[in-house]
N, C-alpha and C positions, 0 to 999 in steps of 0.2 A: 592225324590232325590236319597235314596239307590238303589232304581228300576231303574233309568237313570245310576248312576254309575256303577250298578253292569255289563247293559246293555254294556257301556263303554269298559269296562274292556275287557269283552269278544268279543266284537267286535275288540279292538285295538288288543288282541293277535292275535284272528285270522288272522285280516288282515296284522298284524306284521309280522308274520310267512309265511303268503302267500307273501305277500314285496317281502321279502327275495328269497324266493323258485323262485319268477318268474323272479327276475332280475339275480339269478343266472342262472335259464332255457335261459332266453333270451340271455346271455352271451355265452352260451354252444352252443344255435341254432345259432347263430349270426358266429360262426365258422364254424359247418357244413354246415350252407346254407350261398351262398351268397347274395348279393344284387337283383342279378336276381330273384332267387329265391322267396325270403322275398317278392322283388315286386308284383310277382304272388298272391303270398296267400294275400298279402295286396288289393290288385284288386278284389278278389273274396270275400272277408272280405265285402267290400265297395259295391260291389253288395247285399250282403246277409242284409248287416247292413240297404241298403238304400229300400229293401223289407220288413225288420221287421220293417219297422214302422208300417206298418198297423196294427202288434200288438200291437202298443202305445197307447193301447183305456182305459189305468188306470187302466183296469179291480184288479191291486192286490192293486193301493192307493182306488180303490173304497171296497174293501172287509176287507182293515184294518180301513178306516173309518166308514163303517157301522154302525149304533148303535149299530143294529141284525144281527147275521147271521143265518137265518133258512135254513131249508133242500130244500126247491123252490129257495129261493135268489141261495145256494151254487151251485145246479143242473140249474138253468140258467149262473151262471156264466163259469161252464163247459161249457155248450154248446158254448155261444158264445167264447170263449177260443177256440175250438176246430173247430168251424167254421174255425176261422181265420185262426191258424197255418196250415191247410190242402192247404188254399188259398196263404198262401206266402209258403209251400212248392210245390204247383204245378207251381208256379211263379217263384219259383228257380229253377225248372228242365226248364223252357222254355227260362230263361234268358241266360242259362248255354249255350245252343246254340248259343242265339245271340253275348253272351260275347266272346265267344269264336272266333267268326266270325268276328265282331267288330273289338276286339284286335290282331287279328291272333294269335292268342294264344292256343293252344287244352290243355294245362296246365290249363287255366282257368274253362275249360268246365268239365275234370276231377275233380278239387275243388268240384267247385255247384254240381255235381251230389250226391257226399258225402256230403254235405251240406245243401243238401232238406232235408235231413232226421230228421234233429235237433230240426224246431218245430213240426214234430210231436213226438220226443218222449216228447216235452213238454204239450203236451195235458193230460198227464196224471201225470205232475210233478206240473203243480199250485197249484190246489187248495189245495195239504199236506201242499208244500212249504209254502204259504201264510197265512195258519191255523196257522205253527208252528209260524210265524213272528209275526202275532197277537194275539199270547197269550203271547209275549213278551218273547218266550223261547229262549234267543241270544245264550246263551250255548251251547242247540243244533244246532245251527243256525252255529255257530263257527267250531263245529266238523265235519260236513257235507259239510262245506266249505274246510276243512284241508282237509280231505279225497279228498272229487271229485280233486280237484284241483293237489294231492300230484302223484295220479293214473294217471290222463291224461297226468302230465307234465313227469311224468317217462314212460309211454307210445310213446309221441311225440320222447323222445329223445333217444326210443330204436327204435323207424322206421326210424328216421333220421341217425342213425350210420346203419343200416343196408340197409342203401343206398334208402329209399323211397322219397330222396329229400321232396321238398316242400308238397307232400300227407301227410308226417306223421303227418303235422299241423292240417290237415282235423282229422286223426284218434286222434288224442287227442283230438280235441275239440268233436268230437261223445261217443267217452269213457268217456270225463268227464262229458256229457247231462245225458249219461244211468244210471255211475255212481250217481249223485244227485238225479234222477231220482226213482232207488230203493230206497239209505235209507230214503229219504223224506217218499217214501210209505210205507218201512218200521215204522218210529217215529210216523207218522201221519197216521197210517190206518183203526183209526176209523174217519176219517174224507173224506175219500175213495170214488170218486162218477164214478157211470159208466154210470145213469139213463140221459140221456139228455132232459131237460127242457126248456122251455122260457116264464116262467108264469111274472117274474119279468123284462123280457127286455126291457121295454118302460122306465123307469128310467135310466136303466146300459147302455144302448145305448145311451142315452141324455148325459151320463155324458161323455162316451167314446169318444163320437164326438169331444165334447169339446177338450179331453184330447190329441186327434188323428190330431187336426186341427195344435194345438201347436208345438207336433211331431212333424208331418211331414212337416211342415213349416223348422223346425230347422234342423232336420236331413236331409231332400232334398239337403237342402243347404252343410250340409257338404259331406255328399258321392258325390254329383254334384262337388263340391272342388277336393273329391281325383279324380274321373275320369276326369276332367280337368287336373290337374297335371301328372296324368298318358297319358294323350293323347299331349302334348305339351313338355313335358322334359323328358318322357319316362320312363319305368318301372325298371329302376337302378334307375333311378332319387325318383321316388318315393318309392321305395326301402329306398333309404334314408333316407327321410324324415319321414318315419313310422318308421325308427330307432329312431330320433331324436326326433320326438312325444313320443316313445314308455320310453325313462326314464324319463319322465315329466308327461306322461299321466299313468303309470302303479300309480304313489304316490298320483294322481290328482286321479284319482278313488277308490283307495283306502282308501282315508279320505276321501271322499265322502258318502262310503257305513259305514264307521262307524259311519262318525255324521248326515247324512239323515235318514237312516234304523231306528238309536234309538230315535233322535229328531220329526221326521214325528209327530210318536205317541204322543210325549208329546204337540209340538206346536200347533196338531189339538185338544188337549184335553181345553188346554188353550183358544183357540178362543172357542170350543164348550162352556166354563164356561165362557164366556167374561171378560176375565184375559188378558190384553194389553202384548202382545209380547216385551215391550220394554224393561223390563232386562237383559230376556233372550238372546236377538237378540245383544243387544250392549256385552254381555258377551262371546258372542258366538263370536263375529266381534272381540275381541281381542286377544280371543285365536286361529282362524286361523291367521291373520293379523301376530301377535308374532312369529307362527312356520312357517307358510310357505313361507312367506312371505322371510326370513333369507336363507329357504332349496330352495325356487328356482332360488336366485340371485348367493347364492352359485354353484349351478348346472351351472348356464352361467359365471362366474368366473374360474372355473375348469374345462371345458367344454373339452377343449384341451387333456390335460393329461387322462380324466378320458373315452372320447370316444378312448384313444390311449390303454389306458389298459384293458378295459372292451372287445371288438369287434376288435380289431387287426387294422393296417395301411390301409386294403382294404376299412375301415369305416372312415376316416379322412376326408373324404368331408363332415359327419355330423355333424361336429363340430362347422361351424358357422350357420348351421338351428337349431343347439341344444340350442344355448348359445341367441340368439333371440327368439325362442319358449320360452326359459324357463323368461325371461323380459315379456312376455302375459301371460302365466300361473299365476306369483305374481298379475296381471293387474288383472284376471280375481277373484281374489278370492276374494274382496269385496263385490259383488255381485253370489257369490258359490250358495246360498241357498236360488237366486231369485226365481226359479222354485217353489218350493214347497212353499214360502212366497204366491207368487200368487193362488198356489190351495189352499192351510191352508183357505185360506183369500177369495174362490169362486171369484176374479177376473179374469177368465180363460179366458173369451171374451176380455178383456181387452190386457190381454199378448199377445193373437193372433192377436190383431191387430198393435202392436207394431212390432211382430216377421214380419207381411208382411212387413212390412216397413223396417226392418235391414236385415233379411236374403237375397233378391235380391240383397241390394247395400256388403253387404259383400261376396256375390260369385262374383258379378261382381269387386270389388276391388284384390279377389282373383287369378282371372283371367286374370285382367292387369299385377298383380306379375309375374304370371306364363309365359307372354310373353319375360320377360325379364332375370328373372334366379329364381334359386331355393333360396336363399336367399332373395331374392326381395319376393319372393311365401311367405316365412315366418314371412320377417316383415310386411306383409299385418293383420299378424296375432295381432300385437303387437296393428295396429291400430284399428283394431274391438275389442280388450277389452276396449279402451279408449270410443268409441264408445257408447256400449254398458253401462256401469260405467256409462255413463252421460246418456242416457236414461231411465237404470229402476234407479237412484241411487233417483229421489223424489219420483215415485211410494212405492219404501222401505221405505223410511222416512213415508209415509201418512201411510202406515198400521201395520209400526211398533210403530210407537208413537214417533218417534224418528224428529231427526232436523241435521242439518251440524254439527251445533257447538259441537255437543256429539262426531262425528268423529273427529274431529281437534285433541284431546291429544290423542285418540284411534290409530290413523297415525301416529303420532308423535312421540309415545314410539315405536311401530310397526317399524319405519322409525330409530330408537336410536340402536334397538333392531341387524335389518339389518347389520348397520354398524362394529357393537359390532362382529359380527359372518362373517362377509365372506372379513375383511379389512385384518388381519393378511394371509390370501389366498390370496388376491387381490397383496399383498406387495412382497408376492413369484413369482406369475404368472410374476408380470411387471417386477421384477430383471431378469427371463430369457425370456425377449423379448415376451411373451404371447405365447411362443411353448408347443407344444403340448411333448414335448418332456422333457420338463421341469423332474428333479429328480422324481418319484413317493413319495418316502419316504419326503420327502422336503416339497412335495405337501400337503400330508395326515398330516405334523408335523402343517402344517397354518391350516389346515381344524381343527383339533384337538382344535387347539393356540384359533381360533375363536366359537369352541363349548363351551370352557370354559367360556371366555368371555362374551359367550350368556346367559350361565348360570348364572352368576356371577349377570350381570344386570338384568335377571327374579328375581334376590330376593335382589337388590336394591331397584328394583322398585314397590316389593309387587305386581306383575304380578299374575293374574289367572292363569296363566300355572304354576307358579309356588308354588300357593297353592294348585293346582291339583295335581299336583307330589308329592308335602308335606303331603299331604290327602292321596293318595297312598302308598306313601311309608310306612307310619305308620298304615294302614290296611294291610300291608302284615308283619311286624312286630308280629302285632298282628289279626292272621287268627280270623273274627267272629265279633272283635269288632264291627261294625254296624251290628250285628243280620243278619238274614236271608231276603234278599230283597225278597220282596212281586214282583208278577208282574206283567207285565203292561197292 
């Protein structure tokens, strides 16, 4: 447990600190570029995203699983590593044409060309990267992340004032691959491989297939989503919409990488010792449930005020896909940690046959949205969590050891919890009409009124988040008290 926490720790600041820096970046860009703009790069995003699936072959859960890793396993896993990303960057340079042609767009075609270039310099950033993760060194893992991340985004937003519009997106995300890219090699160079291999590929391929089938089932679906939305309500329209994703989705990935990245390790360690997930998993379900569940109702409560002062009046039509995204977002976080339940658990054939079955009917539900309007596009969204919640929610229960009845007071504090935090905001909004216009100060005084209140009943209710915080805070009191964590 001091090896999960200490991992914690360093994962919540890093990602704390990144939070921060990107929704400040995103606020900064959101003024120099506009919707058009944003569009672009979001189109060409959605291209490059819905080509790197075919790097979704696990290759780095297959190298943190391993029991071993030798010098054959490590030098086949380059190689196929390195196969791939040459294969989706010569497919981004050919797509970049047709996108361009497609969308009439030459905006587009500029993008992908700087954009082919990114997995290849990951060809030589995995296997440090992946070393560092499975020795469970998150610290360095933290720092590397500070770094790349702090470079690229002060980068983007010295080529966008200096007038590169929508390119300078391209040149940050290329600065911050190279930047990871060295110190990884740098931390990690005696783990350095240049020999390419494929003595071990008839396992890593079995397993990637698997890994690749799931992907691309899921992601198809959603880049198939944004170029639908982009080709139907058009490139401001979708402009928008990646605004109103983007302060839902930048918090949604963000706790993602800190409780996946450090949990992975421990839930496959459990299943490898045949130690029933169900403590953990109902422990785990409470403390998302508890936070986020509060911060994303919140988010569509305030949605008004908070897109009028972040991104300026030109961004006000994001406000009702923002305030509906973020009701699927809460939707969607009972089931966060479906993914990797199912590989923990080697049900992977299983998942994919579930994924053909929802992915079609949720781009085609997508797609009727899309004919009608961009808010209609969004609460398609709301319905595919429900969806979803009821399809894997017994699959969870069978492999975690778990039953309904364990969720019923797990929602129901989660659900006390909600109220407790975003009612005294709610009480603001409806006295000025739900305007977006509403006092700032007025606003932040309920947001405030209802953080307290949240607080107040995490330790009413002798809540795990708030024994975690009580655990934290008196480890930093007293630097050391649980000895030096061993790692993972």
């Amino acid at each position: 447990m001091a090896s999960i926490r200490q991992g914690f720790a360093w994962m919540t600041m890093s990602q704390g600190s990144l939070f921060v820096l990107q929704f400040v970046v995103s606020i900064l860009i959101a003024r120099l570029l506009g919707p058009y703009e944003m569009g672009i790069f979001a189109i060409a995003l959605s291209i490059v995203g819905l080509l790197s699936i075919i790097r979704s072959f696990g290759l780095g859960s297959y190298f943190i699983r391993a029991v071993e890793v030798t010098e054959p396993l490590r030098r086949t896993l380059f190689t196929i590593n390195g196969i791939l990303a040459v294969a989706v960057s010569l497919a981004i340079l050919v797509l970049s044409l047709l996108g361009g042609a497609l969308l009439k767009e030459p905006g587009v075609e500029d993008l992908l060309r700087v954009m082919a270039i990114l997995p290849l310099v990951g060809i030589f950033d995995f296997i440090p990267a992946t070393s560092i993760e499975r020795r469970g060194d998150f610290r360095l893992v933290a720092i590397i992340n500070i770094l790349r991340y702090s470079l690229a985004n002060a980068a983007t937003l010295a080529f966008a004032s200096a007038g590169h519009g929508y390119m300078s997106l391209a040149y940050g995300q290329l600065i911050m691959a190279v930047v990871a890219a060295v110190l990884n090699n740098l931390f990690a160079r005696d783990t350095i491989v240049f020999s390419p291999s494929l003595r071990d590929w008839r396992d890593v391929v079995r397993f990637g297939t698997q890994m690749l089938a799931i992907s691309a089932i899921n992601g198809l679906q959603g880049r198939m989503a944004d170029l639908v939305l982009a080709k139907f309500l058009g490139l401001a329209a979708f402009g928008i919409y990646s605004r109103a994703t983007s302060l839902t989705g930048v918090l949604w990935e963000n706790i993602q990488i800190i409780v996946l990245r450090v949990l992975f390790v421990d839930f496959a360690e459990q299943k490898r010792q045949g130690i029933s997930l169900r403590h953990s998993y109902l422990r785990l379900t409470q403390v998302l449930t508890g936070f986020l569940w509060p911060v994303f109702v919140g988010i569509g409560v305030v949605s008004g005020p908070l897109v009028l002062a972040l991104f300026g009046e030109k961004w006000l039509d994001a406000i009702m896909p923002l305030g509906i995204l973020s009701l699927s977002a809460a939707l969607f976080v009972p089931i966060m940690v479906a993914y990797d339940i199912f590989v923990i658990s080697n049900e992977t054939a299983r998942q994919t046959r579930l994924e053909m079955l929802r992915a079609p009917a949720s781009l085609a539900l997508f797609t009727l949205g899309c004919l009608v309007s961009l808010e209609a596009a969004a609460a398609t969204k709301v319905v595919e969590a429900v969806i979803m919640y009821l399809v894997y929610r017994p699959h969870l229960e069978r492999m975690t050891d778990t039953r309904w009845a364990d969720y019923v007071p797990i929602y129901g504090r989660s659900l006390l919890l909600v109220v407790a935090a975003v009612l005294p905001a709610a009480v603001v909004m409806q006295f000025y009409g739900w305007s977006p216009l509403a006092p700032l100060p007025v606003v932040l005084a309920g947001v405030a009124a209802g953080g307290l209140a949240w607080a107040a009943l995490l330790w009413a209710l002798r809540h795990p988040l708030f024994e975690e915080g009580a655990r934290l805070l008196s480890k930093l009191r007293r630097p050391g008290a649980e000895g030096a964590a061993p790692q993972a």
